[in-house]
N, C-alpha and C positions, 0 to 999 in steps of 0.2 A: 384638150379643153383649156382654153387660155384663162389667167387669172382670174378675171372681171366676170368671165362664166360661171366659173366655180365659187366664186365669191356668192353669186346672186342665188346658185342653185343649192348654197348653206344655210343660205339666209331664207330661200323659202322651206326648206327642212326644217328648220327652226321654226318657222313661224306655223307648221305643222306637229311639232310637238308640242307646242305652245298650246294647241286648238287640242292635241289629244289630251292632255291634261286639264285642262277648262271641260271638258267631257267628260272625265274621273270624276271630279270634284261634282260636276251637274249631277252625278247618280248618286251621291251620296247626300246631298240636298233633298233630291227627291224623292229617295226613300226611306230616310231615318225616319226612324219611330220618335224620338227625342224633341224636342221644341228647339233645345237650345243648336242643335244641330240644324234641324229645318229652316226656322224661324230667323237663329240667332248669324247661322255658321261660322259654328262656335267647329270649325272643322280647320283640315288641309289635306293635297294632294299633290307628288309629285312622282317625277321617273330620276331614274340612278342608272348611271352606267355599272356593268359587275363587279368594278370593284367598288362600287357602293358610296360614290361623288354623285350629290346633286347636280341633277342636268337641268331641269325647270322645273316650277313647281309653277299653281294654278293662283291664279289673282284674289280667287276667292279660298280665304283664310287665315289664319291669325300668326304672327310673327314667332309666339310661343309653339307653336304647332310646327310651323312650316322648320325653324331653324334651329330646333332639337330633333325633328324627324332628322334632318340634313346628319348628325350623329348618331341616331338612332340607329339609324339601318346599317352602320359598323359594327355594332355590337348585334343586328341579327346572324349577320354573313359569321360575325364569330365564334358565338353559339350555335346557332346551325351545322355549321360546316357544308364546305361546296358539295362534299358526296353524300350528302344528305338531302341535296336539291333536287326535286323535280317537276317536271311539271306539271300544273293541274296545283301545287301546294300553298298554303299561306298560311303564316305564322301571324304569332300577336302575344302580348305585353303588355300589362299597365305596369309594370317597374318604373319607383318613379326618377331612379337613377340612370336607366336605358333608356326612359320613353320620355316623356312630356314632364314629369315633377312631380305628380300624387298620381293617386289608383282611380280615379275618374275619367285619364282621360286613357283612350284603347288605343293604341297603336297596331295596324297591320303591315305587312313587308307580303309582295308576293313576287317570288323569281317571274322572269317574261323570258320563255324559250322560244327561240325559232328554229324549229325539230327539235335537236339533241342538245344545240347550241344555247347558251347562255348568253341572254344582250343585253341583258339587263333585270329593273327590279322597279316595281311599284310600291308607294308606300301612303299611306292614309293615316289619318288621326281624328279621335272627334271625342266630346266631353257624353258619357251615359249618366244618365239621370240618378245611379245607386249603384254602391258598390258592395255593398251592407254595412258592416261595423256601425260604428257612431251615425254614420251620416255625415253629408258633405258639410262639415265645420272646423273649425280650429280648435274643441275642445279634448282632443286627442293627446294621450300623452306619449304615444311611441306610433308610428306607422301600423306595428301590428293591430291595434284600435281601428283603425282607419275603413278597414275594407278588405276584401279578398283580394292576394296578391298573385297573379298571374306570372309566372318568371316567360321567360321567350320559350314557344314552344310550338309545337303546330296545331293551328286551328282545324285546318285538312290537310291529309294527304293524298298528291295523286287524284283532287275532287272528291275525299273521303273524307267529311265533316267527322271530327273529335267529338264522338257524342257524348264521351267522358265529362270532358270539357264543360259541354251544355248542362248535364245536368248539374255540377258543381257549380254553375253561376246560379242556376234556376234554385236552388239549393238554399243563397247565399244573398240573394238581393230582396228589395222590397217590389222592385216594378221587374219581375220575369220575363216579360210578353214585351215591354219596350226594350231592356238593355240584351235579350238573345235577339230582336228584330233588330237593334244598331248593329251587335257584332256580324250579322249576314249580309248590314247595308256595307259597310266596311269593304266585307269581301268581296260584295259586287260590283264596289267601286274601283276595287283593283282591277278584279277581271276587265272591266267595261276596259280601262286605260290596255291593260295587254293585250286588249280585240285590236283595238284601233291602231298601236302599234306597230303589231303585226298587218295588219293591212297594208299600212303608210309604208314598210320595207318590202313588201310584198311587189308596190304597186310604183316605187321608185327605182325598186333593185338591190335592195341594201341586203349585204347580210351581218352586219353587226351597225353597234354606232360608234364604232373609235374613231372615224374621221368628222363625226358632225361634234363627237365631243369634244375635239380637241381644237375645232373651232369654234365652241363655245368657248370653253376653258381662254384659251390663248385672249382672245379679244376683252371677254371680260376682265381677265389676270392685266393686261394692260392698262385698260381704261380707270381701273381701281387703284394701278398701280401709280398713273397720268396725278389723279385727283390727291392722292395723299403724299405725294412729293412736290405740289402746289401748298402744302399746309407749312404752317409755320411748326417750328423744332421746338419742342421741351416736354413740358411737363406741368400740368394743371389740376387740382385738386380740389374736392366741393367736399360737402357734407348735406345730408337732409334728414331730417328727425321725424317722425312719424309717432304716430298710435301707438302700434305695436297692440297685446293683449292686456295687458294688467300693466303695464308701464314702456312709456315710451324706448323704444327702438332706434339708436343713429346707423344710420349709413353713410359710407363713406367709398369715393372713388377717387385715386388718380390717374388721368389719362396721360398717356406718352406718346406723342410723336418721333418717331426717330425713322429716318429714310423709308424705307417700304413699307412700315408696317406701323397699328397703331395699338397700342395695348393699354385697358383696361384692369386695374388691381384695386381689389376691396377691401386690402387691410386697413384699420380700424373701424371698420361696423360691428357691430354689438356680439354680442358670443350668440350659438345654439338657444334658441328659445325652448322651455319646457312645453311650449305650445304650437299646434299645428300649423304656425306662420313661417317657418324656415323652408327655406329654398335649396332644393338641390342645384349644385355648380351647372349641370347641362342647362335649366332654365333661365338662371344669372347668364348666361351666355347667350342665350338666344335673345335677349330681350336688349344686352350690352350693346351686341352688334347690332342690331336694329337701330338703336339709336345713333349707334356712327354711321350706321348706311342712311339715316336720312339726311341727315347734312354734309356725310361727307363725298355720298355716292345714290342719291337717291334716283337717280334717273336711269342706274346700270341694272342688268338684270341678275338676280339673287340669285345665287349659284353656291355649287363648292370655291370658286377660283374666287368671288368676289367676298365669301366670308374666309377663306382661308388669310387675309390680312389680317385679321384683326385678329389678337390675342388676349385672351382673356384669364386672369390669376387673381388667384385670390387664399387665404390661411382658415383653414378651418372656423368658419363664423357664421351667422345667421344668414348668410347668402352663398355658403358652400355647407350647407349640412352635410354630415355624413350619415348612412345607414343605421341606426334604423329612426332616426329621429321624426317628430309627427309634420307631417308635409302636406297635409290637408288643401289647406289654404295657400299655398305657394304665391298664389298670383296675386294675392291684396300687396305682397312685399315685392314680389317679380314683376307688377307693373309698376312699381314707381322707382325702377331702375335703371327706367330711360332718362327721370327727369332728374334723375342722382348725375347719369350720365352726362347730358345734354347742360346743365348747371356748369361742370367742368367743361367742356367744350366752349359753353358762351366767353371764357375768361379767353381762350384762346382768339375765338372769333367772336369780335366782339359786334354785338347789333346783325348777329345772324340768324341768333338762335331762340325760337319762341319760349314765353313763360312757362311756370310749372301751369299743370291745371289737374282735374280732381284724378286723371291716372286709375286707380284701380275702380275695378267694375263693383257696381255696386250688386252686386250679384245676391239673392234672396233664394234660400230653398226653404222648401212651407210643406212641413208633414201636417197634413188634414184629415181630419178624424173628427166624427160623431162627439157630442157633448155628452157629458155626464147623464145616463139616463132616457138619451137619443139614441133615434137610427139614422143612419144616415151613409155615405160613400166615404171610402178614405182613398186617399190619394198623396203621390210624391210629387213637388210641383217646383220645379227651378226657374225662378226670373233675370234676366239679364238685363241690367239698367246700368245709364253711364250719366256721370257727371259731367259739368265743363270742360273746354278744351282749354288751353293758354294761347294767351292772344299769341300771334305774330307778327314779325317786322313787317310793318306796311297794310297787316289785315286783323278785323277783328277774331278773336276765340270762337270755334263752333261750338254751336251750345249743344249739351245731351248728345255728345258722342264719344265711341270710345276709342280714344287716344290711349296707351297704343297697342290696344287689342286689336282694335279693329273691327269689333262682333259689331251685327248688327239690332236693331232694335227688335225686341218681341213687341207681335201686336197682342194689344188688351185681349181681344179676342181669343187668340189660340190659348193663351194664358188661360183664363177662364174656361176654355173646353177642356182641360186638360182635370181638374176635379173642381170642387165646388167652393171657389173664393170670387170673389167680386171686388173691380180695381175701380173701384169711386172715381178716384180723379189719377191723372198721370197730365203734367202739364208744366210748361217753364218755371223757371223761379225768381221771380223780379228782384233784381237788386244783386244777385248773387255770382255777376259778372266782375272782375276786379277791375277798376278803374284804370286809365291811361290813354293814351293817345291814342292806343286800340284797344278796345275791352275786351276782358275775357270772356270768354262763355259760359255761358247759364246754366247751370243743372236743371233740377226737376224736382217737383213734389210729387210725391205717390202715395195714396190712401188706399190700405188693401183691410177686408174684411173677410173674414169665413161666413158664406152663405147660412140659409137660416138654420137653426139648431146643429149646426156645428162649429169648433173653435181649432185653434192651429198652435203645432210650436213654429218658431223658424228659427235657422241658424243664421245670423247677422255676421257678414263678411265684410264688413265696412271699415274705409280710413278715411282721413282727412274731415277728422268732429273735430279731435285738438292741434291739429296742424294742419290748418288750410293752404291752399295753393300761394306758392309766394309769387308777386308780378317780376318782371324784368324791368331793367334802364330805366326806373322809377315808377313802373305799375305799380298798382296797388293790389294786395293781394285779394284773391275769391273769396267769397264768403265760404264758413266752414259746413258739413253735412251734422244733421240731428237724427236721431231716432227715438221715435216716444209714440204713446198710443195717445188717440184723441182725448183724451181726459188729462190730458200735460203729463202724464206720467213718464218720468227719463228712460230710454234704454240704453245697454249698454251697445259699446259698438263692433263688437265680437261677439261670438259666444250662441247658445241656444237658450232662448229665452222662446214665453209661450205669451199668447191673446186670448183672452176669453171668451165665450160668444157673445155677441154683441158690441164687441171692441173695434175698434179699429188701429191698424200700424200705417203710424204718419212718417215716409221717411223725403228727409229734406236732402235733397244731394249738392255737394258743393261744385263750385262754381270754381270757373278756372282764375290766374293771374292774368293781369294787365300787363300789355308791354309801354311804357314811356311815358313822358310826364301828361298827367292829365291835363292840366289848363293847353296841352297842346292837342288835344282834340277838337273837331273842328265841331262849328255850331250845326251844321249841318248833321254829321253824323249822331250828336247828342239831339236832337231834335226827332230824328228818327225812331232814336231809342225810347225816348219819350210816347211817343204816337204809339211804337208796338207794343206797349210795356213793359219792356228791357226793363229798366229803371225806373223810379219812381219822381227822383229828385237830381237834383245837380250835384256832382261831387264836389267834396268840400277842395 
């Protein structure tokens, strides 16, 4: 087989794992019970070679998911143990120090045997609607509050569902019948990836994948390697101050460039919070590297070899908690740690790198329940809302997406079938784009209500009310997010807090930064803005 053969017959193996993995991830869409999985895919899926190196993961899914799964599945293979594999098996984990960062989101791992042989490993992840304890919020004071903690263990053996297992969830949660139908969508999404797998080797000849991996590995480990010895040499350092729970929260990165590799350290951000916003290290990492991967390698494909560059350290602080501190909310702090990141980078590259914008998900969970003296249905109901993006060089801010989760939008509707609230309005936010030569983008207004004779608590996961998005190269920064009920009453922007019946929760989400000076915007595109009503007025 001469070079140029082999070459082309890698490249369509690849471009067949690629498809079997896009077919993982499809089952697991399809059959969550969960909204935010359905709806949001608020998920990930990939394949591992045996020793447990991402080989591809599937397009559809979040950065947080995909590239702490890519660590996760080390620490299965380590607890487990290989003589402990077989096939027909799957384990699973919400540890939020193995898995994904709090006890909401499930991680599974299941080996993929071809006979007796070992070729690999499938791995999934998705957020369930309840895990009991507190409820999905930040008002936790230790992990143990939080939720039932799964350590890695097996979900089946041999095809022999852990019935143990199930009944300790069913036990322990408030929604039984959705989060035991997520952990079996999970599983079928492994399986589904190991059918196809095996088929694909079946139907090529392969009996392992050491050679198609190591022509992943090699090309990617190059082309990674191409793009961050084009960067220039040192050392760049930002800061970003935040919300936090009760008082503002700084973060702090310096990035390094030095020959092959590019490393990330979080010394001086704030200490361990008493409150459920602290971040364990595996998801400060996954969210780090994302952020180098989109500027400094966005077009290579996400792998072991292409995250093995980057390095990521950091001292015991609010973005490396240690056990057992409360990790609830991980992600209100864990997404705004691209634009902690991406802040430092712009100093390096200058005019490359878009504004902040509103970063964390504005995510809403709403226990629903009968009023005082009513009957009525009670329901657990999680919403996934995203604010502005930050403009970029040359383009304006996507309004209402989430950057850099990546989840998708819920529709009003599924929302609404899911128990009994009603979402009045959901719709852009004029004005709330940050000014510049590219505007940022828009958040959203959302009016949400408890249907008739019933009232709700919800726990409020929200940043950027007192520190809005700041613009680049002279934007102006986004407007900041609100929370209050129709009657102007303030909410806070953490925490669980309840609506009465007949209330409504008005939340304003903010709006991204501007990149560049505004009077260099052109009349054309403010004219536009005008007409849709982006804006209202002309910037000062």
């Amino acid at each position: 087989m001469t070079d140029s053969t082999l070459e082309i017959r890698m490249q369509v193996m690849w471009n067949r794992l690629i498809s079997v993995v896009e077919e993982q991830a499809m089952t697991l869409l399809r059959t969550a019970f969960s909204t935010s999985v359905r709806e949001a895919g608020d998920l990930s899926a990939g394949v591992f070679d045996p020793q447990g190196r991402m080989l591809a993961q599937a397009v559809t899914g979040t950065p947080g998911h995909v590239n702490t799964m890519a660590e996760a599945v080390l620490h299965f293979i380590e607890e487990i143990g290989r003589d402990a594999m077989y096939p027909g098996d799957t384990y699973v984990t919400n540890d939020p120090w193995k898995g994904t960062g709090h006890l909401h989101d499930i991680t599974m791992v299941s080996p993929s045997f071809l006979g007796d042989r070992l070729v690999g490993f499938f791995a999934c992840t998705a957020h369930v609607v309840d895990v009991g304890g507190r409820g999905f919020g930040a008002d936790g004071k230790s992990v143990y509050e939080e939720g039932i903690q799964i350590p890695i263990m097996k979900f089946a053996e041999r095809g022999k569902v852990n019935e143990t297992l199930i009944a300790l969830l069913r036990a322990n949660v408030r929604e039984p019948n959705q989060v035991v139908g997520d952990f079996y969508s999970l599983a079928a999404c492994n399986d589904v990836g190991h059918r196809r797998l095996i088929d694909m080797m079946s139907e090529i000849g392969l009996t392992s994948l050491d050679d198609l991996g190591a022509f992943i590995f090699a090309r990617t480990a190059s082309a990674t390697l191409d793009r961050i010895r084009a960067l220039p040499q040192g050392a760049w350092d930002n800061v970003l101050d935040t919300d936090g729970y009760d008082e503002p929260v700084r973060l702090a990165a310096r990035v390094r460039i030095a020959g092959d590799s590019v490393n990330v350290d979080f010394d001086g951000s704030s200490p361990v919070s008493r409150w459920g916003i602290n971040v364990p290290i595996i998801y400060t990492k996954a969210y780090a590297s994302y952020a180098l991967k989109c500027v400094i390698a966005p077009d290579i494909p996400n792998n072991w070899a292409s995250l093995a560059a980057f390095t990521i350290s950091s001292p015991e602080n609010i973005l490396n908690a240690p056990f057992p501190a409360p990790v609830s909310v991980r992600h209100v702090i864990g997404h705004l740690v691209p634009d902690l990141v991406l802040g430092a980078l712009a100093k390096a590259l200058p005019g490359r790198v878009l504004a902040e914008g509103a970063a964390a998900l504005w995510n809403i969970h709403m226990s629903v329940r009968p009023a005082a003296g009513k009957t009525g249905r009670r329901a657990e109901i999680l919403m996934f809302n995203s604010g502005g993006m930050g403009a970029r060089p040359g383009l304006d801010g996507l309004s209402a997406t989430a950057f850099p989760s990546g989840v998708m939008t819920m529709p009003i509707e599924a929302t609404e079938q899911t128990g009994p609230v009603i979402i009045w309005r959901k719709e852009l936010r004029p004005d709330s784009g940050g000014a510049g030569e590219y505007r940022g983008g828009l958040g959203q207004i959302i009016e949400i209500e408890a249907d008739t004779d019933h009232e709700f608590d919800f726990s409020a996961m929200f940043d950027r009310v007192n520190h809005p998005a700041l613009g680049r190269d002279g934007g102006r920064p986004g407007a900041a997010g609100s929370v209050a009920l129709d009657d102007g009453t303030r909410l806070r922007p953490k925490g669980w807090q309840h609506v009465p019946e007949g209330r409504r929760l008005v939340l304003q989400l903010p709006g991204g930064g501007g990149f560049g000076d505004p009077a260099r915007r052109s009349p054309e595109a403010h004219a536009n803005d005008l007409s849709k009503g982006y804006v209202t007025e002309k910037p000062e």
